[in-house]
C-alpha positions, 0 to 999 in steps of 0.5 A: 500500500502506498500513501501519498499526503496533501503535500505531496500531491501539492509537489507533483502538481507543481512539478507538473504544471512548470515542466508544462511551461505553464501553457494550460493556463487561462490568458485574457489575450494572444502572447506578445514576445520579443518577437514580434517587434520585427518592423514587418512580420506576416505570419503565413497562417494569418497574414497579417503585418506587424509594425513598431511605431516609431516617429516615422510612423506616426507621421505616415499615420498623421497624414493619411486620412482614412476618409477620401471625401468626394473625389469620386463626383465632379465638383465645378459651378451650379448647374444650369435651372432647366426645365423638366415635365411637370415643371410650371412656367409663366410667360408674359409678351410685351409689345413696343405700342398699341395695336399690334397682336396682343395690345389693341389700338385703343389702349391707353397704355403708353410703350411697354404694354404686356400681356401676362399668359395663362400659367404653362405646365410643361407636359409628358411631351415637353412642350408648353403652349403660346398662343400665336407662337404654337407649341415650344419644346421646354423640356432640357431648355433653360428659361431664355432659349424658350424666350427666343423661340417665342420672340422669334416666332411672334416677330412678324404678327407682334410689334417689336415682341419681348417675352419673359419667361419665368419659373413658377413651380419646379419639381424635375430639378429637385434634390432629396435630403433623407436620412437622420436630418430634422426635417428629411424633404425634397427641394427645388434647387435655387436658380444661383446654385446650393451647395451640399450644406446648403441643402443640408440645412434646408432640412433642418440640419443633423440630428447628432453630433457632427463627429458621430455623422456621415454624408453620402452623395448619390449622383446618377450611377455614382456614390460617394460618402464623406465625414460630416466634419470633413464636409465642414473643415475642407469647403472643396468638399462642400461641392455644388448639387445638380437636379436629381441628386440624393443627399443620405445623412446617417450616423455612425458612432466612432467606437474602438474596442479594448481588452486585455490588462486593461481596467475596463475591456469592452467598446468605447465610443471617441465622443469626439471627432478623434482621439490618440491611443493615450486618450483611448488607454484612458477611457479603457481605464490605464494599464492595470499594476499587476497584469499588464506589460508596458511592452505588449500594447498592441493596435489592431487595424484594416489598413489600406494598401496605399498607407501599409505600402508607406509603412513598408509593409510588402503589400503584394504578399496580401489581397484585397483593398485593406491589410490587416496591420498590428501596431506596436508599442513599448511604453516601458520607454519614456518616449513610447507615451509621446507616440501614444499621445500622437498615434490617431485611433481609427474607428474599428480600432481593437486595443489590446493590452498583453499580460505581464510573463510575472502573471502566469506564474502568479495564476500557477501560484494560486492554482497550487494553494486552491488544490493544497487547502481543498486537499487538507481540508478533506485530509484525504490519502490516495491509496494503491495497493 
């Protein structure tokens, strides 16, 4: 019969578990170790590159907006007013004297005598109605070729005719503003031309916040979408509307997410237009004393081709538009807090916050002790006979 004590056994299992190397215990994230601070390092399971922030760096990072506004739509002047079918016009004819086609020869008016017409609606054909002159196309015509057909049709049977003709009710160059706006609609756009902020705030302007709204443009077969304070703080985006075009306003807050050695895991919204790592460090409650390593904080980020190729990441061992990129940092060096402080965080950002190699033998630690005091405390034996 052998007879083993609590104690004993508490022996074996420490000498189980180190000679494990302490890898069945449980870890809050991936481990960070000296390797992986090589400037670009794409695993072949999981591709993905991995670069130390340095000041170079954060400067790539400082001037590349994730954000290309509206490069993709024409900007220029105010389009034309034209008309369209369904649109309303009134057209008057003035006469140089009495007693020519519409202004009979007793009329006491002096020079200048009109004639107001009947409101025309441009019908399913596109033409509207004068009479003497017959039916004019309208339809894609501005205002002051229609006047010129009149004029030029009436200048045999009227005295010296002028016409005016001005648009009373508009609605084929119109835009729509949907989205969340105040008061979403569709307007007819001005004669001198209206810009996307313009309409914007015909609408009542945002409901939220501008660094929690977005603005997308749909233009024919096209659409673009840009940051509203993008929209605000660079006026070439702020580009003219044309007829037709639809304006969508919707909200998407910043968010990053943070787990790990850090106070708090979980999403965290910017409640600003952005924020540095350091800020991001702060909301997800610092670096905790006793888990954390200063040397294994680490930014996950889908980085386009054009800024990963800056950062001399070898761009043509990936596919697609964006690069999974981790981003470094060891904040064990003084210096390390001041590109925290300058490093932009994305929204989508992950932040992860490694252990300290300390932890897991304090979790092997207390593992022993829990299985020592369970053992004594019933004051078992294992017996083999």
């Amino acid at each position: 019969m052998c007879q083993f004590s609590a104690k004993s056994i508490s022996v074996l299992l420490v000498s189980s578990l180190a000679l494990a190397g302490c890898n069945t215990l449980p870890s809050s994230g991936p481990e960070i170790g000296p390797n992986s601070f090589a400037a670009v390092n794409p695993p072949a399971g999981a591709p993905h590159a991995v670069v130390n922030v340095t000041p170079a760096v954060v400067k790539v990072l400082e001037k590349s907006r994730p954000d290309n506004g509206l490069a993709g739509l024409k900007g220029g002047g105010p389009a034309a007013i034209r008309l369209g079918v369904g649109d309303i016009v009134a057209v008057t004819i003035f006469e140089a004297s009495p007693g020519g086609l519409f202004i009979p020869l007793e009329s006491t008016s002096s020079s200048g005598n009109f004639v107001n017409l009947p409101d025309q609606k441009v019908d399913s054909e596109g033409n509207i109605s004068v009479p003497y002159a017959g039916s004019i196309r309208a339809a894609g015509q501005e205002p002051a070729a229609i006047q010129r057909v009149i004029e030029q049709r009436l200048e045999s049977r009227a005295i010296e005719p002028q016409a005016v003709v001005s648009v009373k009710s508009q609605t084929s160059s119109e835009v729509s503003v949907l989205g969340d706006v105040n008061s979403p609609s569709k307007f007819a756009i001005n004669a001198d031309g209206e810009r996307i902020l313009d309409v914007i705030a015909r609408a009542g302007g945002p409901k939220q916040p501008g660094y929690e709204t977005y603005v997308t443009l749909q233009r024919r077969s096209k659409k673009e979408t840009i940051y509203f304070q993008k929209l605000v703080r660079e006026p070439k985006n702020n580009i003219y509307v044309l007829p037709s075009d639809t304006i969508y306003v919707y909200r998407e807050p910043h968010a990053f997410i943070a787990f790990g050695a850090s106070g708090e895991n979980g999403r965290f919204d910017f409640a600003d237009e952005q924020i540095s790592l350091s800020d991001a460090m702060g909301k997800a409650g610092g670096l905790l004393d006793n888990r954390a390593n200063p040397g294994a904080v680490v930014v996950y980020r889908m980085e386009s081709r054009k800024v990963a190729a800056k950062l001399g990441v070898p761009v043509d061992k990936f596919q697609g538009d964006e690069i999974p990129v981790i981003y470094q940092f060891d904040l064990r060096d003084s210096g390390g807090f001041f590109l925290a402080s300058q490093f932009p965080v994305h929204n989508k950002d992950v932040l992860y916050i490694g252990n300290a190699a300390v932890v897991k033998y304090l979790k092997l630690i207390n593992a022993v002790g829990e299985t020592t005091t369970a053992l004594s405390a019933g004051r078992n034996t294992v017996n083999w006979n």
